[in-house]
LOGU-796497 format. One record per atom (N, C-alpha, C, O): atom name; residue number from 1; chain; x, y negated, z; residue in three letters. Coordinates in steps of 0.1 Angstrom, whole numbers. Example, Ala and Ser with C-alpha at 12.3 -4.5 7.8 and 13.67 -1.06 7.14 Angstrom:
BEGIN
+------+------+-------+-------+-------+-------+------+
: name : resi : chain :    xx :    yy :    zz : resn :
+------+------+-------+-------+-------+-------+------+
:    N :    1 :     A :   132 :    57 :    78 :  ALA :
:   CA :    1 :     A :   123 :    45 :    78 :  ALA :
:    C :    1 :     A :   132 :    33 :    78 :  ALA :
:    O :    1 :     A :   142 :    33 :    85 :  ALA :
:    N :    2 :     A :   128 :    22 :    71 :  SER :
:   CA :    2 :     A :   137 :    11 :    71 :  SER :
:    C :    2 :     A :   129 :     0 :    79 :  SER :
:    O :    2 :     A :   134 :   -11 :    80 :  SER :
+------+------+-------+-------+-------+-------+------+
END
This chain:
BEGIN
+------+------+-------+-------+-------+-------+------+
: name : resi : chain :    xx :    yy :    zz : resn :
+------+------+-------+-------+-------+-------+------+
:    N :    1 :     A :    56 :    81 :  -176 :  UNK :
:   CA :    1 :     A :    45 :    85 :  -167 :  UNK :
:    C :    1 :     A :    42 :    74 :  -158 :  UNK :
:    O :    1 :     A :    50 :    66 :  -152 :  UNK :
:    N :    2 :     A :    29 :    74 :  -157 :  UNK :
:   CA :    2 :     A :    29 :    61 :  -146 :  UNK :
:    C :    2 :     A :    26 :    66 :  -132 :  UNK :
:    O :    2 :     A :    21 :    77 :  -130 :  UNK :
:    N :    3 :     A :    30 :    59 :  -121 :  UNK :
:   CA :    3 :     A :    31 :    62 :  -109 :  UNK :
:    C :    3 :     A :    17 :    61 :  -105 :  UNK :
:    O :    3 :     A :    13 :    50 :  -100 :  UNK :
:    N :    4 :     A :    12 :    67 :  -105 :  UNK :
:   CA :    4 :     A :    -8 :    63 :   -98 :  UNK :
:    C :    4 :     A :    -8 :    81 :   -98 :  UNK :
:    O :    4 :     A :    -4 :    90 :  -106 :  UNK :
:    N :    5 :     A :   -14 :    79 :   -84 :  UNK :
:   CA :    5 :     A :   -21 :    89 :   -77 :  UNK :
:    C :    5 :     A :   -36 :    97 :   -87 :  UNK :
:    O :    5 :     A :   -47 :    92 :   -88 :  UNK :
:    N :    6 :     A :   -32 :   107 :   -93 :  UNK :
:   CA :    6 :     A :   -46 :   112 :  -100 :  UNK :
:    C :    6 :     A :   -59 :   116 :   -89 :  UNK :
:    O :    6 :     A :   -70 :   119 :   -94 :  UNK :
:    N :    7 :     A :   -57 :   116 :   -76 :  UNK :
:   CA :    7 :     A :   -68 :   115 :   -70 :  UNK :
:    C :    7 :     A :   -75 :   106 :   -67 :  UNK :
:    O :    7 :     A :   -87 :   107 :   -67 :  UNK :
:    N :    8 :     A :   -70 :    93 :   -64 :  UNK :
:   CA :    8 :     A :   -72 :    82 :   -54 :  UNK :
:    C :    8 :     A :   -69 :    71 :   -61 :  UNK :
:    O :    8 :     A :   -76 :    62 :   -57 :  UNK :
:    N :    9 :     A :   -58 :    68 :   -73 :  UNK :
:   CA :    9 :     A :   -58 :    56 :   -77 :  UNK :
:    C :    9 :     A :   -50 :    49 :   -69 :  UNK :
:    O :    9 :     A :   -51 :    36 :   -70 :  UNK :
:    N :   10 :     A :   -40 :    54 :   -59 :  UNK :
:   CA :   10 :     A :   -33 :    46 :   -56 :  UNK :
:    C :   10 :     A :   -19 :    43 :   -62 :  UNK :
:    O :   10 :     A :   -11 :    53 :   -61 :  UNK :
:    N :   11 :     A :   -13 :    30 :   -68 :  UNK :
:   CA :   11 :     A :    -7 :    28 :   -75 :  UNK :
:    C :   11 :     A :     9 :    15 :   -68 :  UNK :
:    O :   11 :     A :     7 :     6 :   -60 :  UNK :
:    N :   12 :     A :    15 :    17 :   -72 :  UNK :
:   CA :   12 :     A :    27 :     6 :   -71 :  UNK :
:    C :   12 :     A :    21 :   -11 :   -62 :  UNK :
:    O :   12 :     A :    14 :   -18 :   -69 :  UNK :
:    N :   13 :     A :    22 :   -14 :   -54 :  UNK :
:   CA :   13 :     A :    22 :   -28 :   -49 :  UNK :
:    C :   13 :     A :    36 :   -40 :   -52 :  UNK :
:    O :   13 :     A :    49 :   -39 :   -51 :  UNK :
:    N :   14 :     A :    27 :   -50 :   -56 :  UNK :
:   CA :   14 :     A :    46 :   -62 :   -55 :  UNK :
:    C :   14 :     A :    41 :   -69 :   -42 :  UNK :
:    O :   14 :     A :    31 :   -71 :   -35 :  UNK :
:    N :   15 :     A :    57 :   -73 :   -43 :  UNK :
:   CA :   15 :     A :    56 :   -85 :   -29 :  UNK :
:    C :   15 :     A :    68 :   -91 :   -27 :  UNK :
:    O :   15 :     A :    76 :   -88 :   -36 :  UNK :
:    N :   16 :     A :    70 :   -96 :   -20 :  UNK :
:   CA :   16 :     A :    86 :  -101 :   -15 :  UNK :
:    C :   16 :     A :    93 :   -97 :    -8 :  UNK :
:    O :   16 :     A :    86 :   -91 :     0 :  UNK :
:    N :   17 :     A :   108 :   -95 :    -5 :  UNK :
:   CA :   17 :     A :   112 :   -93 :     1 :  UNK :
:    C :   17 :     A :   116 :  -106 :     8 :  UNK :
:    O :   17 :     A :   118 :  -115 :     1 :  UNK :
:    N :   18 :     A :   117 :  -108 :    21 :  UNK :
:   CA :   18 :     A :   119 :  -119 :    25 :  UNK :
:    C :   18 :     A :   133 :  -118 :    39 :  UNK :
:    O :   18 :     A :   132 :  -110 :    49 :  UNK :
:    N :   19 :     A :   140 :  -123 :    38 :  UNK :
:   CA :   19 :     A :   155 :  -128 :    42 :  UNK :
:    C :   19 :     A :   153 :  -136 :    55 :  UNK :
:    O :   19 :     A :   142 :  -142 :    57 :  UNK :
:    N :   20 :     A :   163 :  -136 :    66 :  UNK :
:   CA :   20 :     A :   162 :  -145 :    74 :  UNK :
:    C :   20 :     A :   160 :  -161 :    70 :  UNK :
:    O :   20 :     A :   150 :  -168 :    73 :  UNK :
:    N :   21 :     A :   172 :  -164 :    63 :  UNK :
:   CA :   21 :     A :   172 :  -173 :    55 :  UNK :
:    C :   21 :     A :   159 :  -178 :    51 :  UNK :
:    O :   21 :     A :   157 :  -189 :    45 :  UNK :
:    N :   22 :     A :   149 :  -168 :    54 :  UNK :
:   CA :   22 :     A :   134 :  -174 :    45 :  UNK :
:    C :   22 :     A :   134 :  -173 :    29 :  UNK :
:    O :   22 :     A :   124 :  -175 :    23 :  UNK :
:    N :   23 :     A :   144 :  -169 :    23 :  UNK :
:   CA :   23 :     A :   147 :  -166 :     3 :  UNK :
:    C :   23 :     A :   136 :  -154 :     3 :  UNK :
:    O :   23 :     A :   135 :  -145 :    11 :  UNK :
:    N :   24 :     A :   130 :  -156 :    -7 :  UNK :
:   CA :   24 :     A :   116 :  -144 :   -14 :  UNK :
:    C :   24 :     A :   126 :  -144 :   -26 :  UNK :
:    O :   24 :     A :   132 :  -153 :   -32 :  UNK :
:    N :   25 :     A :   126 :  -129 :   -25 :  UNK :
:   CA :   25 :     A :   133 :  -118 :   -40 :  UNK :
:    C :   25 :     A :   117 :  -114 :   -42 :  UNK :
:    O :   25 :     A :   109 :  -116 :   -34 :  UNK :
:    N :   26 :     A :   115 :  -108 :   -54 :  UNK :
:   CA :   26 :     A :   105 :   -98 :   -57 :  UNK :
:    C :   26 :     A :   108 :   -85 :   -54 :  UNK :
:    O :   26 :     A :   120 :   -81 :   -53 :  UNK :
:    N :   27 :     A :    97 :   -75 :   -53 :  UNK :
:   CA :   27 :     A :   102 :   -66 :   -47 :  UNK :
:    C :   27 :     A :    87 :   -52 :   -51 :  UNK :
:    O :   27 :     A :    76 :   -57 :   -52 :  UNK :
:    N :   28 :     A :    89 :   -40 :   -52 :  UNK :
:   CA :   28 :     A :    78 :   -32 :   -53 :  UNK :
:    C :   28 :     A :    79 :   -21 :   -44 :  UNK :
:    O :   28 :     A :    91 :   -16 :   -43 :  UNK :
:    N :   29 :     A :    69 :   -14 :   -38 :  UNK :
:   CA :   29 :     A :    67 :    -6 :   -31 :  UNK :
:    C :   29 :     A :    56 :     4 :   -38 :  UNK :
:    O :   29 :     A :    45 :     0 :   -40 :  UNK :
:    N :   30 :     A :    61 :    16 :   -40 :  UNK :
:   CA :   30 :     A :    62 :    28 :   -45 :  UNK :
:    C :   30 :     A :    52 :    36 :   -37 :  UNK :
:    O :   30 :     A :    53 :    35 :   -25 :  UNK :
:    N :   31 :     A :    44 :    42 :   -40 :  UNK :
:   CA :   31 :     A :    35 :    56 :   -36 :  UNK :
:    C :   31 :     A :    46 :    67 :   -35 :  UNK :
:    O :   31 :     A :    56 :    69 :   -41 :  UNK :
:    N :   32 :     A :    39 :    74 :   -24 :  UNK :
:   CA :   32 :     A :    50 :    90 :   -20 :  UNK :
:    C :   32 :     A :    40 :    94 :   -28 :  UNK :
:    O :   32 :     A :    29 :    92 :   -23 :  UNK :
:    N :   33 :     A :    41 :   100 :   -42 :  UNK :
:   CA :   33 :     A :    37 :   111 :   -53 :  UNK :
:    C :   33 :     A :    47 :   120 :   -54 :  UNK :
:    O :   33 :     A :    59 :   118 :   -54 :  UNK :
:    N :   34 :     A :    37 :   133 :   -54 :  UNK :
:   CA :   34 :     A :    43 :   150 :   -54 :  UNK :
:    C :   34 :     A :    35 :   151 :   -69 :  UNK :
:    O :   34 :     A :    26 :   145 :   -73 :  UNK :
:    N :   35 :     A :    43 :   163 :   -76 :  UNK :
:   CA :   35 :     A :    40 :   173 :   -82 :  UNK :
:    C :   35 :     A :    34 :   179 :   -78 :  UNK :
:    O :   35 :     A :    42 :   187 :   -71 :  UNK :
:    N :   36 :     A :    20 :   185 :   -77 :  UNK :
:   CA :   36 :     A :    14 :   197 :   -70 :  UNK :
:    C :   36 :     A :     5 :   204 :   -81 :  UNK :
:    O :   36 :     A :    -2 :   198 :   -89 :  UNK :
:    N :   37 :     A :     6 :   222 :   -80 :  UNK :
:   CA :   37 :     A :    -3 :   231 :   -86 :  UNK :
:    C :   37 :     A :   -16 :   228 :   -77 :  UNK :
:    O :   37 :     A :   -16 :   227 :   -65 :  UNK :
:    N :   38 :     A :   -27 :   227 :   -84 :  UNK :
:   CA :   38 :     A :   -42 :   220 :   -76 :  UNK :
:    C :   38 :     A :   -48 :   232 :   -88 :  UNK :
:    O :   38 :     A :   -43 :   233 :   -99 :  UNK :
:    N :   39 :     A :   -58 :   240 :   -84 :  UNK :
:   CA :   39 :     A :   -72 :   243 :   -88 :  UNK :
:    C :   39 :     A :   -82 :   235 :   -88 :  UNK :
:    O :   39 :     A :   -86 :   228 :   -78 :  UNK :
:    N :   40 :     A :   -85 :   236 :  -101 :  UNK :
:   CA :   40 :     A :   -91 :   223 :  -108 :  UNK :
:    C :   40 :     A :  -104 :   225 :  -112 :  UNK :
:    O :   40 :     A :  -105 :   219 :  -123 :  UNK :
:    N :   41 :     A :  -113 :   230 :  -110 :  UNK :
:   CA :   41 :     A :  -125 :   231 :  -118 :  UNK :
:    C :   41 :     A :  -121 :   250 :  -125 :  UNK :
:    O :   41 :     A :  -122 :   255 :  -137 :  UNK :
:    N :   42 :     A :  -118 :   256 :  -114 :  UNK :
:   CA :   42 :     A :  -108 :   271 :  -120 :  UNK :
:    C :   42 :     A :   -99 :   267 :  -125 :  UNK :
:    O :   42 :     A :   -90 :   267 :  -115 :  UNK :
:    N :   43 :     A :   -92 :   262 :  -135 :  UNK :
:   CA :   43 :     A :   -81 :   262 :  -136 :  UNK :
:    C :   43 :     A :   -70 :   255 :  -129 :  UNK :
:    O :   43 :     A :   -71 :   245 :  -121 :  UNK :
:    N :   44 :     A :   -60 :   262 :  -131 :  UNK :
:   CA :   44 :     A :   -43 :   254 :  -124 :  UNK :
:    C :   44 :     A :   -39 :   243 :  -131 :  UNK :
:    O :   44 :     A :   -34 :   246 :  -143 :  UNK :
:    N :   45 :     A :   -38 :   231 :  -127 :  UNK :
:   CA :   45 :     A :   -36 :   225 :  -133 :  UNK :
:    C :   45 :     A :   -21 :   215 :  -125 :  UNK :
:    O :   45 :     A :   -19 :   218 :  -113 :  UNK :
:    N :   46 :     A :   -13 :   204 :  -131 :  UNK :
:   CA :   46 :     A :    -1 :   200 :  -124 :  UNK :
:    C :   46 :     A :    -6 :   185 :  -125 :  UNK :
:    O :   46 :     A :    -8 :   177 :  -134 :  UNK :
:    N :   47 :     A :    -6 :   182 :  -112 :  UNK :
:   CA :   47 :     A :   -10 :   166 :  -109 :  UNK :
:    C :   47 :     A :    -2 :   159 :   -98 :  UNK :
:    O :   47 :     A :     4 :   164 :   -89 :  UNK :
:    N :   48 :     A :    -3 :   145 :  -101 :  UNK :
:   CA :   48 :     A :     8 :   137 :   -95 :  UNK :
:    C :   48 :     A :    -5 :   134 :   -79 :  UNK :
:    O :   48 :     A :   -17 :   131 :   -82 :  UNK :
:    N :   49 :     A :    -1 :   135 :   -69 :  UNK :
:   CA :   49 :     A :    -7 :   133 :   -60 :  UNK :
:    C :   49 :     A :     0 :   124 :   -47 :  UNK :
:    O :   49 :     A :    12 :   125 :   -46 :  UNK :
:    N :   50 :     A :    -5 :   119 :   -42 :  UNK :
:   CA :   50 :     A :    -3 :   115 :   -31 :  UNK :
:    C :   50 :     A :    -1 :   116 :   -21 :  UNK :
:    O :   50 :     A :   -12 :   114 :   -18 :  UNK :
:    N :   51 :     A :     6 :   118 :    -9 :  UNK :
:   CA :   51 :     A :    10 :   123 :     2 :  UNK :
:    C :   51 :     A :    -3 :   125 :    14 :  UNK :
:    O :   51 :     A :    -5 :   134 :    21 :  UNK :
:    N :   52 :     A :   -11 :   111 :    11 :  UNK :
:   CA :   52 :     A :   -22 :   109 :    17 :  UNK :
:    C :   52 :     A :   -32 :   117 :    18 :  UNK :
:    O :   52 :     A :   -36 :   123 :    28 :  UNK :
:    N :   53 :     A :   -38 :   118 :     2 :  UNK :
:   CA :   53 :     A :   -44 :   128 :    -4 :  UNK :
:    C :   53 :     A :   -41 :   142 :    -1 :  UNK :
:    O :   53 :     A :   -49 :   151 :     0 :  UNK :
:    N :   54 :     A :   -29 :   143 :    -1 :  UNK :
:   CA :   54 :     A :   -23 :   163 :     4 :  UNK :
:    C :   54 :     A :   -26 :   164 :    16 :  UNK :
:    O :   54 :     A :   -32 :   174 :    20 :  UNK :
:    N :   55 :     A :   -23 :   156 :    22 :  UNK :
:   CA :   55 :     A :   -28 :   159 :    44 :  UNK :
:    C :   55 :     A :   -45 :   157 :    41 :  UNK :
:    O :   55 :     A :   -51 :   167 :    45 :  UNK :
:    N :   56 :     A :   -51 :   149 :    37 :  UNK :
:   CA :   56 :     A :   -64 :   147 :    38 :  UNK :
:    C :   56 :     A :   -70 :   157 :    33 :  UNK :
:    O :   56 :     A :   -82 :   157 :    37 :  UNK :
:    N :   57 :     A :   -67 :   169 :    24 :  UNK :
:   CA :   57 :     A :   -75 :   179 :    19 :  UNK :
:    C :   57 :     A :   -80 :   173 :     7 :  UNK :
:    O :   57 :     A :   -87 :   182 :     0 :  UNK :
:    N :   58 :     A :   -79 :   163 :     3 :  UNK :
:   CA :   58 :     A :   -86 :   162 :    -8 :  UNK :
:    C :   58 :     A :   -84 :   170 :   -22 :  UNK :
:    O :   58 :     A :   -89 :   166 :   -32 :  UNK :
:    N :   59 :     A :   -76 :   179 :   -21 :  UNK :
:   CA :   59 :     A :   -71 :   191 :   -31 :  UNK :
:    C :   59 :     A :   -67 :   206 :   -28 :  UNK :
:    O :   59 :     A :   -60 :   211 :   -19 :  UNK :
:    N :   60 :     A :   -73 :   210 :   -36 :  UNK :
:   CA :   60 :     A :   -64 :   229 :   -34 :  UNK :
:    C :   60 :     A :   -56 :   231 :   -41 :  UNK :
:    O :   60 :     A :   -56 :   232 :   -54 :  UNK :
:    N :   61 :     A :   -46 :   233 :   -34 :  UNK :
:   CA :   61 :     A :   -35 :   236 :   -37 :  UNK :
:    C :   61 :     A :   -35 :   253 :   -45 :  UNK :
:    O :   61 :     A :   -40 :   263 :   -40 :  UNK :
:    N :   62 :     A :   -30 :   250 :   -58 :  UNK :
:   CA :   62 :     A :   -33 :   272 :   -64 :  UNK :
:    C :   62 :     A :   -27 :   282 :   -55 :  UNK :
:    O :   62 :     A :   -22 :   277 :   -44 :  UNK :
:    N :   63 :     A :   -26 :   291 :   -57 :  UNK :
:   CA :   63 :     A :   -26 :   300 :   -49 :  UNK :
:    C :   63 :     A :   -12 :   307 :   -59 :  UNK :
:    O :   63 :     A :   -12 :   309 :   -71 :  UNK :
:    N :   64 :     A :     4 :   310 :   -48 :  UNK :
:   CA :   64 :     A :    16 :   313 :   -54 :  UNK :
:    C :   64 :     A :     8 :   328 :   -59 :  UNK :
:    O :   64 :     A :    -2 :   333 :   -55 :  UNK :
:    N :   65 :     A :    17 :   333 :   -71 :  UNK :
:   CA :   65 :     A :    15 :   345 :   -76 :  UNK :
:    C :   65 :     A :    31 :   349 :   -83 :  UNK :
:    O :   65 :     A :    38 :   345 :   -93 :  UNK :
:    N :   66 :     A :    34 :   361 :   -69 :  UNK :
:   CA :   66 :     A :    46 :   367 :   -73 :  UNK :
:    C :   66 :     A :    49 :   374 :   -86 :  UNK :
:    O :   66 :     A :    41 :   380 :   -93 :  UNK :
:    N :   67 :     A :    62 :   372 :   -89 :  UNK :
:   CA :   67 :     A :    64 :   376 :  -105 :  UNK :
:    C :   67 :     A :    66 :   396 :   -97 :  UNK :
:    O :   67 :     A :    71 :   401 :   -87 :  UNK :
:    N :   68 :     A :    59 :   402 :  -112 :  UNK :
:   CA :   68 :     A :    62 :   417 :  -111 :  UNK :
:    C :   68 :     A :    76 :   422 :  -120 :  UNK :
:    O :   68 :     A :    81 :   420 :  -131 :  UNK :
:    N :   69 :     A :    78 :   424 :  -115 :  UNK :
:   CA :   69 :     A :    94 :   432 :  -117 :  UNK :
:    C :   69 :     A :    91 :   447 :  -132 :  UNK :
:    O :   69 :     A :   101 :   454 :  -136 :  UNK :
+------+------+-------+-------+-------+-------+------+
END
């Protein structure tokens, strides 16, 4: 699975890490992506989203539905 945001397209960044010393390692910085139930066009569907994206509203979250006994 790749790490990108299905709303937004935000994806993995590289860069360095950099040391007092001044030494550059390579280094990648990761998206906070959730699992979320989103209503999709009516249906429920399961999409990797972004943290950004969840505070911003840019999705509905489905609506829980208790199991009947």
């Amino acid at each position: 699975m790749s790490r990108v945001c299905d709303i937004c397209g935000k994806g993995p960044l590289r860069g360095n890490n950099v040391s007092h010393a001044n030494n550059r390692t390579k280094r990648v910085w990761l998206p906070n992506l959730q699992r979320v139930r989103v209503l999709r066009e009516g249906r429920v569907a399961r999409l990797r989203v972004c943290t950004k994206c969840i505070k911003a509203g840019r999705i509905v979250k489905a609506p829980r539905v208790p199991a009947t006994p």
